[in-house]
TITI-269824 format. One record per residue (C-alpha): residue number from 1; x, y, z; residue in one letter. Coordinates in steps of 0.25 Angstrom, whole numbers, plus 5000, padded with zeros to 4 digits. Example, Ala and Ser with C-alpha at 12.3 -4.5 7.8 and 13.67 -1.06 7.14 Angstrom:
TITI-269824
NUPA     k     xx     yy     zz   r
NUPA     1   5049   4982   5031   A
NUPA     2   5055   4996   5029   S
***
This chain:
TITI-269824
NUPA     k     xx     yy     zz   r
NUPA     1   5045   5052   4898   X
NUPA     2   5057   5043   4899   X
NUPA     3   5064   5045   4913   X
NUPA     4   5079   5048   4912   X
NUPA     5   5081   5059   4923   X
NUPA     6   5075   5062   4937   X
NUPA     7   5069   5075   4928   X
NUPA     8   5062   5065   4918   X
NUPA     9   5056   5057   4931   X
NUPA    10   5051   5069   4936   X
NUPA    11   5044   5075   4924   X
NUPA    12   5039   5059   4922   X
NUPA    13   5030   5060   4936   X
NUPA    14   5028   5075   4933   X
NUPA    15   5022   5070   4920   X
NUPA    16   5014   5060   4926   X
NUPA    17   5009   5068   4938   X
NUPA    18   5004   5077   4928   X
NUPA    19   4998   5067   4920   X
NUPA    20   4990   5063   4933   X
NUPA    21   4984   5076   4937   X
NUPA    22   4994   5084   4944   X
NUPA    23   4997   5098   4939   X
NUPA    24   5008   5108   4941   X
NUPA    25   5020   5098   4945   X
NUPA    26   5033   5104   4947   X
NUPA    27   5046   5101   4953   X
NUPA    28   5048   5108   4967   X
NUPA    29   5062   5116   4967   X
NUPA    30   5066   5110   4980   X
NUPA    31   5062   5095   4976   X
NUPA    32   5073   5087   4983   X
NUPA    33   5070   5091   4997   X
NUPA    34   5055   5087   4996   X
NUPA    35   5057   5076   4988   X
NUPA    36   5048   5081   4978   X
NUPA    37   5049   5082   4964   X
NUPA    38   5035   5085   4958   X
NUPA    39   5024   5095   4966   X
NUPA    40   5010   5100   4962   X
NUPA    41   4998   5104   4965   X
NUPA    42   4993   5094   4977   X
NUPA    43   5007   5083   4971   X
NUPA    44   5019   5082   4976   X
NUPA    45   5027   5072   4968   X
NUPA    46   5042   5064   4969   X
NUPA    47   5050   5058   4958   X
NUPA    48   5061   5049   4961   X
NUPA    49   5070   5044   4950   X
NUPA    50   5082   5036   4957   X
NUPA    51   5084   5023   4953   X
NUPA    52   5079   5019   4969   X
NUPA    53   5066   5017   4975   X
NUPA    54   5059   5028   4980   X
NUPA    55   5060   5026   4996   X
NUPA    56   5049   5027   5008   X
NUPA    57   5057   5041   5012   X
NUPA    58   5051   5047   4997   X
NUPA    59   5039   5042   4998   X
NUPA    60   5037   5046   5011   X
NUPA    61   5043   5062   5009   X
NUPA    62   5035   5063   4996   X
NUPA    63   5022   5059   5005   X
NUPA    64   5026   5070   5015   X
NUPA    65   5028   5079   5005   X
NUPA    66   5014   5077   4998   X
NUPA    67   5009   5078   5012   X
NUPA    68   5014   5090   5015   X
NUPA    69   5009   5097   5002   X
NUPA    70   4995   5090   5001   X
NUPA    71   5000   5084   4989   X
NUPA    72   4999   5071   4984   X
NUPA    73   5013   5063   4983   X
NUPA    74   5017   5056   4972   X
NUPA    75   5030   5048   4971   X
NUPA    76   5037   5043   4957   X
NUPA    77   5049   5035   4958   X
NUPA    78   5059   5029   4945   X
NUPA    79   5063   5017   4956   X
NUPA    80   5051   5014   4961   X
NUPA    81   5049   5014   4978   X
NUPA    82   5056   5006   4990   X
NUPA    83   5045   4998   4996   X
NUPA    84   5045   5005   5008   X
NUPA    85   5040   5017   4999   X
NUPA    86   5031   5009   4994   X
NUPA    87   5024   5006   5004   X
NUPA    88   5024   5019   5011   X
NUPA    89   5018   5027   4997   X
NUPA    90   5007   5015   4999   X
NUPA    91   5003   5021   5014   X
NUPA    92   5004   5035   5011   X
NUPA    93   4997   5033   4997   X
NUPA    94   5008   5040   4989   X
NUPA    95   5009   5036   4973   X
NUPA    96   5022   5030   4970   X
NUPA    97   5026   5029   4954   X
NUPA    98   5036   5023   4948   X
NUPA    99   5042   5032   4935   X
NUPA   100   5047   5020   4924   X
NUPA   101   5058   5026   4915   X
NUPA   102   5047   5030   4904   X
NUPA   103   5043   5039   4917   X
NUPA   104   5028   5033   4917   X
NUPA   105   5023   5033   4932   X
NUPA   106   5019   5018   4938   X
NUPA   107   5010   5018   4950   X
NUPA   108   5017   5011   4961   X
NUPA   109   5006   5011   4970   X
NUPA   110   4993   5012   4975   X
NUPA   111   4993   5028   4976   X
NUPA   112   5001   5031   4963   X
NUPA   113   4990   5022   4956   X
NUPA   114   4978   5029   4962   X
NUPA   115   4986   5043   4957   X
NUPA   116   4986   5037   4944   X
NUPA   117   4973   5033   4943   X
NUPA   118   4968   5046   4949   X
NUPA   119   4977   5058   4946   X
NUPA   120   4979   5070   4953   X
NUPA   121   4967   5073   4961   X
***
């Protein structure tokens, strides 16, 4: 799925999040106050498409916000991370992706390659 819109970006780690395991992802209604843009069954899940780095703030809201639903936290990102947010995601074991414009997920780290090779559990 070629990525031309924040929609198509959306849809791309909806696909992909699917493709891992996860079941039943919709979009919340009130997406922008929480951050979140995908939600499931035991996943809660953000898509950033600007053309910055996702920043320690997201990273950090979309942890509490998995926290908070007992929900594992996954964050996609078109720009890639600050390394602040990096290094954060490392500590707190939260899988970062980067979307390429062809909207295929690559691991960024160490969490988002053990969700890959292990799926939704």
């Amino acid at each position: 799925m070629t990525i031309r819109t924040a929609r198509d970006a959306v849809a791309a780690a909806a696909s992909y999040l699917d493709w891992l395991g996860f079941r039943e992802i919709v979009q919340p209604e009130d997406r922008h106050s929480a951050g979140v843009d995908l939600r499931g069954p035991g996943l809660v899940a953000q898509v950033d498409p600007s053309t910055r780095p996702a920043g320690l703030r997201a990273v950090e809201c979309l942890w509490l916000n998995g926290l908070s639903a007992s929900a594992v936290s996954v964050f996609f990102s078109l720009a890639g991370y600050t390394p602040e947010a990096r290094s954060r995601a490392a500590e707190i074991a939260l899988p970062l992706f980067v979307l390429d414009l062809t909207g295929t997920p690559q691991p960024v780290n160490n969490a988002a390659d053990e969700l890959t090779s292990g799926g939704a559990v």
